[in-house]
C-alpha positions in Angstrom: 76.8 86.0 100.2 78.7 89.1 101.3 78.2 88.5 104.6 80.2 85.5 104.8 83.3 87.6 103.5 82.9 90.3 106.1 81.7 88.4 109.1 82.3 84.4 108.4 81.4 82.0 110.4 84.5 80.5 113.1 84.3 76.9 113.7 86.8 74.5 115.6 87.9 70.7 114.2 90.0 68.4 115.1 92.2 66.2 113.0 93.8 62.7 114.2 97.0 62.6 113.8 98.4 59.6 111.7 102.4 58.6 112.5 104.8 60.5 109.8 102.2 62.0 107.8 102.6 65.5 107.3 99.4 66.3 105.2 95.8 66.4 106.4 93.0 66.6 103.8 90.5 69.6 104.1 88.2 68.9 101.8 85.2 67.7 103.9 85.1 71.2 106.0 82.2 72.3 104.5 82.3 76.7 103.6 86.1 76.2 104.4 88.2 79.5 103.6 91.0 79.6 105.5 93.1 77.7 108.7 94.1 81.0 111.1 95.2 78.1 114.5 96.7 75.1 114.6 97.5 73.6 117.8 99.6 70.6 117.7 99.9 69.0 119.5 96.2 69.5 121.0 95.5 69.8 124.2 99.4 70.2 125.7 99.0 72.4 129.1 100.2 75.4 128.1 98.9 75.0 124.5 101.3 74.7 121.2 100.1 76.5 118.8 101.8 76.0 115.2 102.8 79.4 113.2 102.0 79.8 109.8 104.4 79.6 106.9 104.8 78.5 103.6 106.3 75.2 102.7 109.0 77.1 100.7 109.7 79.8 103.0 113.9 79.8 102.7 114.1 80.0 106.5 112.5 76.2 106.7 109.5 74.7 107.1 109.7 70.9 108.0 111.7 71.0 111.1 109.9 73.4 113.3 106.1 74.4 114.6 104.4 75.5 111.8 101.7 75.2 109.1 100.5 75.7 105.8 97.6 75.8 103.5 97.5 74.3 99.9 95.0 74.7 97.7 94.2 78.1 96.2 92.0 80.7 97.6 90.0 77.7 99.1 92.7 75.3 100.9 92.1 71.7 100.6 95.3 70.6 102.1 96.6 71.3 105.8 100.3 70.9 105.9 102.3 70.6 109.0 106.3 70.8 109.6 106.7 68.6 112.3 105.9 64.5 112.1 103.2 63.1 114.3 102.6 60.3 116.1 99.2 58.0 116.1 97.0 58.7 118.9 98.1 62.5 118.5 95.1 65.3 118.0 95.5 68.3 115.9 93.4 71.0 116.6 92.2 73.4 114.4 90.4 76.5 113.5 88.9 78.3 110.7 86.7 81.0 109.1 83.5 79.4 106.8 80.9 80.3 105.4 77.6 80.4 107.2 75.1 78.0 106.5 72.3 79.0 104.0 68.7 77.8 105.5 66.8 75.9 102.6 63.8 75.3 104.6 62.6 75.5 108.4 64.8 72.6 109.7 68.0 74.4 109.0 70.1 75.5 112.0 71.0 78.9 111.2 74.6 80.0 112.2 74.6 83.6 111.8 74.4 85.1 115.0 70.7 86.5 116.2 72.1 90.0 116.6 73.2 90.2 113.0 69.9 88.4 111.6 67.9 91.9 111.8 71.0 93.5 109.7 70.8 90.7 107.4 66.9 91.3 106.9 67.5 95.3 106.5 69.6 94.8 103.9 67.2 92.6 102.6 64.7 95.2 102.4 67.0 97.8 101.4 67.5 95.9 98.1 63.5 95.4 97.4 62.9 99.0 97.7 65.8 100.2 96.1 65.6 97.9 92.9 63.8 99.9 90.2 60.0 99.5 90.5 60.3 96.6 92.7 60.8 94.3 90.1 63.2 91.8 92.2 64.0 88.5 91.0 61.4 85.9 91.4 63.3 83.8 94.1 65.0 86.5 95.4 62.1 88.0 96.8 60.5 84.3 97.8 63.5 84.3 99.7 63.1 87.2 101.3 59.4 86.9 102.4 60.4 82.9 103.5 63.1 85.3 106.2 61.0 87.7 106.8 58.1 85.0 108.4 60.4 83.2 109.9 61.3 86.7 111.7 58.4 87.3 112.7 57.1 83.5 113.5 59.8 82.6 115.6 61.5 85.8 116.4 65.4 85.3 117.2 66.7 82.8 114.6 70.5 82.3 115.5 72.6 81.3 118.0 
């Protein structure tokens, strides 16, 4: 969905820190793209926030404040330079996708004010397709959105 590259969705985890170990799986973040804060480590008054930099970065990695992603153009891995101890939080935060609503139960996280845009376009695709002939589930889809518009009026947070 081209919405979820242009406006994704910014969510907040936090990761417990195990003694020594550098790496920090990423894999059950669901819509993951990227890491853009790590604080670590979490909740220090003021906060310490980690920079990003690659593990091979000439000017060092391992021995100061910072973080990296491994993993492609979706990271699985969260990398940090310093050693942690057990009983230590890291916080993070990323950009994901936003949730796609397979029936009437799903919470929706695009925001209500973008919802309408989302719907527009919607329409704008039916009536511009040649003779209306959207795709089957496409325009299911569609019709399923535009009830629940109209049924329950704002749908996001």
């Amino acid at each position: 969905m081209e919405f979820n590259l242009r406006f994704p969705r910014e969510v907040a985890a936090t990761i417990a820190a195990v003694t020594d170990q550098r790496e920090y799986s990423l894999a059950s973040y669901t819509g993951l793209r990227t890491v853009f804060l790590v604080e670590y480590p979490a909740d220090d008054d003021p906060p310490s926030y980690l920079t990003g930099r690659s593990r091979e970065d000439p000017d060092g990695f391992f021995s100061g404040g910072f973080f990296d992603e491994i993993g492609g153009p979706v990271p699985t891995l969260l990398v940090i330079g310093q050693k942690p101890t057990t009983g230590e939080n890291i916080k993070i935060r990323y950009y994901a996708d936003h949730a796609y609503p397979t029936d009437d139960t799903t919470v929706w996280t695009v925001p209500s004010r973008d919802v309408d845009l989302i719907l527009r376009y919607g329409e704008w695709v039916c009536l511009a397709s040649e003779g209306n002939q959207l795709a089957p589930a496409a325009r299911a889809a569609y019709e399923t959105a535009r009830e629940q518009r109209a049924a329950y009026g704002s749908m996001g947070p």
